[in-house]
C-alpha positions in Angstrom: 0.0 0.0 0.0 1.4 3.2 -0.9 2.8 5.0 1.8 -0.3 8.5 1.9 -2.9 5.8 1.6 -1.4 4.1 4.7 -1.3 7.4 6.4 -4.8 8.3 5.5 -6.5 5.0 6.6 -4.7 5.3 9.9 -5.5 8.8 10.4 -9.2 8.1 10.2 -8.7 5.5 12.2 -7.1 7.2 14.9 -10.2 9.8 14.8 -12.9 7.5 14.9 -11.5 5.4 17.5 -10.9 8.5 20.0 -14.2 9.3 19.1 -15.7 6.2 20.1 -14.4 6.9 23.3 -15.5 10.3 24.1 -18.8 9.2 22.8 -19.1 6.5 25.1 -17.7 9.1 28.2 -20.2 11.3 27.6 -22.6 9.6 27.0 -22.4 7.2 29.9 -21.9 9.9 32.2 -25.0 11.7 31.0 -27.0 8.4 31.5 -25.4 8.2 35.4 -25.7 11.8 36.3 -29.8 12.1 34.7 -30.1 8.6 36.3 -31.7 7.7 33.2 -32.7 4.2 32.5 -30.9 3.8 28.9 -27.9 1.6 28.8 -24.7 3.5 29.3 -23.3 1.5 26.2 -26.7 2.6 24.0 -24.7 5.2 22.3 -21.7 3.6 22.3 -23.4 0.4 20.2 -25.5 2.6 18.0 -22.4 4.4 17.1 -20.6 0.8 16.1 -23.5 -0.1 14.4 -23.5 3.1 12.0 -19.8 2.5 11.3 -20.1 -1.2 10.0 -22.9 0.5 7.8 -20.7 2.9 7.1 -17.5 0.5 6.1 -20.0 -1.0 3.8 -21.5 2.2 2.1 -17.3 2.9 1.7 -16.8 -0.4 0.0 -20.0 -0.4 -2.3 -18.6 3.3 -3.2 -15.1 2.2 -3.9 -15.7 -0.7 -6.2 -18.6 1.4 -8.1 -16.0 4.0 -8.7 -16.2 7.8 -8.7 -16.9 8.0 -12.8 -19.7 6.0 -12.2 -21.4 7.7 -9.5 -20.8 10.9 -11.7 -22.8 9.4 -14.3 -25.3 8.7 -11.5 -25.0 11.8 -10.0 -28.4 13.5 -11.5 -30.1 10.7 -10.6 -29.0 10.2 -6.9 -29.3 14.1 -6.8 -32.9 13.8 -7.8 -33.5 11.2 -4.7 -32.0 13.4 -2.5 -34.4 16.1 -3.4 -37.1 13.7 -3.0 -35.3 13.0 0.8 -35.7 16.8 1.2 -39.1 16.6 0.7 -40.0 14.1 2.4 -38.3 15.5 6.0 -42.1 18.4 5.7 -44.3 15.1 5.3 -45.7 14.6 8.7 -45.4 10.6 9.9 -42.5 10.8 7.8 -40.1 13.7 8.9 -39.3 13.8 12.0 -39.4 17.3 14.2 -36.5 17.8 16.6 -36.5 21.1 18.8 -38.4 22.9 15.8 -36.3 21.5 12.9 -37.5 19.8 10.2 -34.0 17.4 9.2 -34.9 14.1 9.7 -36.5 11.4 8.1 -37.2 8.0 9.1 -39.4 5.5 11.3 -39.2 4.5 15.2 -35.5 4.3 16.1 -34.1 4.7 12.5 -33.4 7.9 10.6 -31.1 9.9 8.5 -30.6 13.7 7.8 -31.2 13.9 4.1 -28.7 17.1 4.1 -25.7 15.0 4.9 -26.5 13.2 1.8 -27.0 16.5 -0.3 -23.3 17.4 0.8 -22.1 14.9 -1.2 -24.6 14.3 -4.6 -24.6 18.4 -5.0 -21.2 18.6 -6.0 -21.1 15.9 -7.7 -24.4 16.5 -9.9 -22.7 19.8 -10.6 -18.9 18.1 -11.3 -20.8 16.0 -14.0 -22.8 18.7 -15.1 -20.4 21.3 -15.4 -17.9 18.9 -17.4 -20.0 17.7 -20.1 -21.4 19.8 -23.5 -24.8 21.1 -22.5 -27.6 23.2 -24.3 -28.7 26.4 -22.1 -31.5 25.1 -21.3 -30.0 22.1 -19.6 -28.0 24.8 -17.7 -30.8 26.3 -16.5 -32.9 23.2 -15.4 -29.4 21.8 -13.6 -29.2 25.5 -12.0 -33.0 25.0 -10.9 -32.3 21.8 -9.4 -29.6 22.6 -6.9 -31.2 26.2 -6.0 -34.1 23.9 -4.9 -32.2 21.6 -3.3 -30.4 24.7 -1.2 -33.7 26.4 -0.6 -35.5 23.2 0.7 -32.2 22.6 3.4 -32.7 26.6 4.3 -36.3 26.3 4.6 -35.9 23.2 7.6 -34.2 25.3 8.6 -30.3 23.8 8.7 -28.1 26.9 8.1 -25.2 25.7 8.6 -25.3 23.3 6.4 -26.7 25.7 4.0 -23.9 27.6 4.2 -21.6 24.9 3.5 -24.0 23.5 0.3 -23.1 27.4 -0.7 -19.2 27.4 -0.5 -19.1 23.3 -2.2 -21.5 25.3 -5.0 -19.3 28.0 -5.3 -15.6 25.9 -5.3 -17.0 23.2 -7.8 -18.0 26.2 -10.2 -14.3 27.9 -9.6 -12.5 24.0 -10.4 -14.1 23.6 -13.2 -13.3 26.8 -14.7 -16.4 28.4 -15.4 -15.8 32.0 -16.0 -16.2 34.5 -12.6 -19.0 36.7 -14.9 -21.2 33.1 -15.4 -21.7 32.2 -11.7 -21.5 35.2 -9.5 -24.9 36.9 -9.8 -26.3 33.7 -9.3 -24.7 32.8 -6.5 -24.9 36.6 -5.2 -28.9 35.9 -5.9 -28.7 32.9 -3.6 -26.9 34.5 -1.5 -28.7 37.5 -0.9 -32.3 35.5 -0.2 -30.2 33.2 2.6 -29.1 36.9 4.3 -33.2 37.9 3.6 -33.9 35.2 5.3 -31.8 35.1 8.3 -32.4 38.8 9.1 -36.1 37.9 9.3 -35.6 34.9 11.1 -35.5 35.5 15.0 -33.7 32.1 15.6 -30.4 33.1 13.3 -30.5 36.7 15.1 -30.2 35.1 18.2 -27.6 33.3 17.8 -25.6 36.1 16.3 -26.7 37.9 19.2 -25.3 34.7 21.8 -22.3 34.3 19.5 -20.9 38.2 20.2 -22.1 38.2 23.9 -22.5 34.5 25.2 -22.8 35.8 28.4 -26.3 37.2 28.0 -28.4 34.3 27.3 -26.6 31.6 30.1 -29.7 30.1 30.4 -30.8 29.8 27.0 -28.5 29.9 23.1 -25.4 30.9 25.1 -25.7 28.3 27.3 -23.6 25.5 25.1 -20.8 28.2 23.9 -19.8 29.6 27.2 -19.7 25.8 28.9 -17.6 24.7 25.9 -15.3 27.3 26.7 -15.3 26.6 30.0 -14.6 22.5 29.2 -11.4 23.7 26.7 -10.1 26.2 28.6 -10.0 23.6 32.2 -7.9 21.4 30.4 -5.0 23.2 30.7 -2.0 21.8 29.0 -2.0 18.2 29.5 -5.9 18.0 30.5 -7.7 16.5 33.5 -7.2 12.9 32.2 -9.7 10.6 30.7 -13.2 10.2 32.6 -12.4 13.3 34.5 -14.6 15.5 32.4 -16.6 17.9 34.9 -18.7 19.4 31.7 -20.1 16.5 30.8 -22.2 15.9 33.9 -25.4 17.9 32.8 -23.4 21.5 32.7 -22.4 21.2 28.5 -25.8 18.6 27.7 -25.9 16.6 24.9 -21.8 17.0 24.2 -21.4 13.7 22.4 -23.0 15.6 19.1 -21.8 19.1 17.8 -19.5 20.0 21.1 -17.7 16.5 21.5 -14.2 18.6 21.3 -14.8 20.2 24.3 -15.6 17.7 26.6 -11.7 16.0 24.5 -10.0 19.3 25.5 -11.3 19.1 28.7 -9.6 15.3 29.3 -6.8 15.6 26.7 -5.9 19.1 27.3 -4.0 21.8 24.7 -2.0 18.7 23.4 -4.5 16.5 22.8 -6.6 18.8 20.7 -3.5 19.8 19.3 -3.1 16.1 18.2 -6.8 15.7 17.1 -6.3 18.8 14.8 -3.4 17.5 13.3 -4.6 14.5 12.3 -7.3 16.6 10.4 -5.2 18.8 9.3 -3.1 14.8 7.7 -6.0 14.6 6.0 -7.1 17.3 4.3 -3.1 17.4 3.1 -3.1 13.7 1.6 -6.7 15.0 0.2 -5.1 17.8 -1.8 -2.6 15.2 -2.8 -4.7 12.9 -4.2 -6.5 15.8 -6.3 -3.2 17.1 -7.9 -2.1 13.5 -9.3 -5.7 12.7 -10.1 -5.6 11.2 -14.2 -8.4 13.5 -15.1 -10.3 17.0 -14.6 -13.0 15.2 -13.0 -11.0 12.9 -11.1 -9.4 16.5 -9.4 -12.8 17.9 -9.3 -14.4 14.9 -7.0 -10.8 15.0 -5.0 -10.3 18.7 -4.1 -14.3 19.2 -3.3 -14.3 16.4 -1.3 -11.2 17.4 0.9 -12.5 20.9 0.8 -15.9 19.2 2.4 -14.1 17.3 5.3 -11.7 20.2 5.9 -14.2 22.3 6.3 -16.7 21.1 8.7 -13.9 20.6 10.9 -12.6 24.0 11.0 -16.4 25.0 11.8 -17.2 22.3 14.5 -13.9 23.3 16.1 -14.5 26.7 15.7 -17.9 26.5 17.1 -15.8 24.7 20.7 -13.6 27.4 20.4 -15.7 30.6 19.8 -14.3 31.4 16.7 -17.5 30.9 14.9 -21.3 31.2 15.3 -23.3 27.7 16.5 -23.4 25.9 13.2 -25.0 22.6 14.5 -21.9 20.9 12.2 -20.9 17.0 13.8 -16.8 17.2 13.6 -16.2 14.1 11.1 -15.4 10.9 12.4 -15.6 12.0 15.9 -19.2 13.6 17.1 -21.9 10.9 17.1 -23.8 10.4 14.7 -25.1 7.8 12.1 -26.1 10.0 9.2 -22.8 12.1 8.9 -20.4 8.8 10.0 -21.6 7.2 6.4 -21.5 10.5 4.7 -18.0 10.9 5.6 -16.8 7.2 5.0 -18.2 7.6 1.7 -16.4 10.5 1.2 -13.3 9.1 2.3 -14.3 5.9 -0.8 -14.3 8.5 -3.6 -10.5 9.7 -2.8 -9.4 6.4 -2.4 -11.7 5.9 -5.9 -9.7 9.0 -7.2 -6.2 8.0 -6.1 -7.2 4.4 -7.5 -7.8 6.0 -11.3 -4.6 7.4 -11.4 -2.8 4.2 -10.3 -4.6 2.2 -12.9 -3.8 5.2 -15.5 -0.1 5.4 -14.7 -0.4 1.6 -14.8 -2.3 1.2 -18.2 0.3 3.6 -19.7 3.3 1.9 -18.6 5.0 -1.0 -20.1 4.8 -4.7 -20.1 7.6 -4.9 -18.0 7.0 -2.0 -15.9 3.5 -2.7 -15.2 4.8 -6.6 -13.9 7.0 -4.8 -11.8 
C-alpha cells in the first residue's frame, strides 16, 4: 500500500477510535448523572453499528468507482431532493427542537442534508464537465437552488452555508468563468441573508455568538460551557473520565461539542493532536487531487477534501468561539449515524480518485513495468 494511503487510513482510524471513546464518556456519564434508565453503552453500540454501515457504504462506493457515481450523479441528486421533501411530510419527517431534518421510522433515521453534501457537487462536477444546451444549464441550475432552498427552509443553516461554499468551489475548479456564476450565487446569497435577518432564531444566535454571556440560560448556554470545558484542560488535561462538563453543565456533548468535553480530558495537546490528524488529511486529500488522471477525477478529490476540511474547521471553531453555533458534527468524531456514512463515503471516492490514477499510470506503462 502506498505510503499517503497508509497514512490516510490510519488517520481516520485514529479519529474515529478516539471518538468512540469520548462518545461512550459522555454519554455514559449523562446516563449516570440524569439517572436515566438507557444503557450506558446505548450510544456507544449505536455508534458501532453506524460504522459497520458505514464500512460498507465505503466499500459499495469504492468498487462502483467515482466515474460512475458521476454518471449517476443526476439521478442520486434527484432522490436526495425527494429525501428533502419528504423530511415536511408529517409521519414521515421527523421534528426535533423545531427543525425539520430528519426522516425516518421509530428508532431509524437519517438527515437527508448530509447526503446533499455529497450528490450536489457531484451533480454539478458532471454537469459542469459535459457539452450542455442552455437550457439544460438552466434546469441543472433549478435543481440545486431547490435543493439549497429546501435545506434553508428546515431550517439547517449551517449546512446551508456549506451546500453554498461546495456550489461556489466546484464552479471555480471547473473553470467556469467569474461573470457566469457570481450573480447567481450573489442571488442565492442575498435570499439566505433575507432570510436570516427575518428569522428571530439566526439573530439570536448572532446575538449569543458576540455576547454569550447574555443568554446563560438559554442559546449561550452550550458556547460559554464549551469554553469553559477547553479552557480547564490546561495543558496536558484533567485525564480521561475526569470530564466535569459532561455531567449535565455542557448537555448533549457527544454531538456538535464533542471537542470540548476532548479538551477538557486531553488538554491543549490532545486537541492539538486531534487537529493535526485533520489537518493529515485534508493534506493527503489535496494530494490525491493534484495526481488525479483526469479534470473530474481533481474535481471529485479537491471538493471532497474541501468538504471534510471544512466542517472541521467549523465544528472546532464553534468549541472554540471562533464561529457562530453551526450545529456541524466534527467528522469521524461527534456521534452520529447520518454524517459517520456521509463521511466514510467521502473518504471511498479519494481512495476511488487515487485508484484511477494508479490504474492510469499503470495502463500507460509497459509490459515490463506494469509486472513490476
Amino acid at each position: 500500500m502506498p505510503l499517503h494511503r497508509l497514512l490516510l487510513s490510519l488517520a481516520i482510524a485514529l479519529i474515529f477510535s478516539m471518538g468512540l471513546l469520548m462518545v461512550f464518556n459522555t454519554s455514559a456519564a449523562d446516563v449516570l448523572d440524569r439517572d436515566l434508565s438507557a444503557s450506558t453503552h446505548y450510544a456507544l453500540s449505536r455508534q458501532v453499528g453506524y460504522a459497520l454501515l458505514a464500512f460498507i457504504a465505503a466499500l459499495i462506493t469504492y468498487l462502483i468507482g467515482y466515474e460512475a457515481l458521476l454518471t449517476l450523479s443526476p439521478l442520486l441528486f434527484l432522490l436526495t431532493l425527494v429525501a428533502l421533501l419528504l423530511v415536511f411530510i408529517p409521519g414521515v419527517g421527523q421534528v426535533r427542537n423545531g427543525a425539520h431534518r430528519w426522516v425516518g421510522m421509530g428508532l431509524f433515521s437519517f438527515q437527508p442534508s448530509e447526503l446533499a453534501k455529497l450528490t450536489l457537487p457531484l451533480y454539478c462536477i458532471d454537469r459542469l464537465s459535459r457539452t450542455l444546451k442552455r437550457r439544460d444549464y438552466a434546469i441543472s441550475g433549478g435543481a440545486v437552488s431547490l435543493g439549497l432552498i429546501l435545506v434553508l427552509l428546515e431550517p439547517d443553516n449551517g449546512t446551508t452555508l456549506i451546500l453554498g461554499m461546495l456550489l461556489a468551489t466546484v464552479l471555480w475548479l471547473m473553470g467556469l468563468p467569474l461573470r457566469r456564476f457570481l450573480a447567481p450565487l450573489g442571488g442565492l446569497a442575498a435570499i439566505g441573508a433575507l432570510f436570516a435577518s427575518r428569522s428571530a432564531y439566526v439573530m439570536q444566535r448572532i446575538k449569543v455568538y458576540l455576547h454569550p454571556e447574555s443568554d446563560l440560560l438559554g442559546k449561550g448556554h452550550q458556547p460559554y460551557q464549551a469554553k469553559i470545558a477547553a479552557g480547564s484542560g490546561g495543558l496536558f488535561g484533567k485525564g480521561v473520565g475526569a470530564s466535569l462538563q459532561k455531567l449535565s453543565y455542557l448537555p448533549e456533548a457527544q454531538n456538535d461539542y464533542i471537542a470540548a468535553i476532548f479538551a477538557e480530558e486531553f488538554g491543549f495537546l490532545g486537541i492539538l493532536a486531534l487537529i493535526f490528524l485533520y489537518a493529515l488529511i485534508t493534506a493527503i486529500g489535496l494530494f490525491i487531487a493534484e495526481r488525479a488522471e483526469s479534470r473530474r477525477g481533481f474535481a471529485v478529490a479537491a471538493v471532497m477534501t474541501f468538504l471534510f476540511a471544512i466542517q472541521a474547521f467549523f465544528n472546532l471553531g464553534v468549541v472554540s468561539g471562533l464561529v457562530p453555533t453551526t450545529g456541524l458534527n466534527l467528522p469521524f468524531f461527534s456521534q452520529g449515524g447520518t454524517s459517520l456514512i456521509a463521511s466514510s463515503v467521502l473518504m471511498a471516492l479519494l481512495f476511488s480518485v487515487d485508484r484511477g490514477r494508479r490504474a492510469a499510470r499503470t495502463a500507460h506503462s509497459s509490459p515490463a513495468q506494469a509486472h513490476l
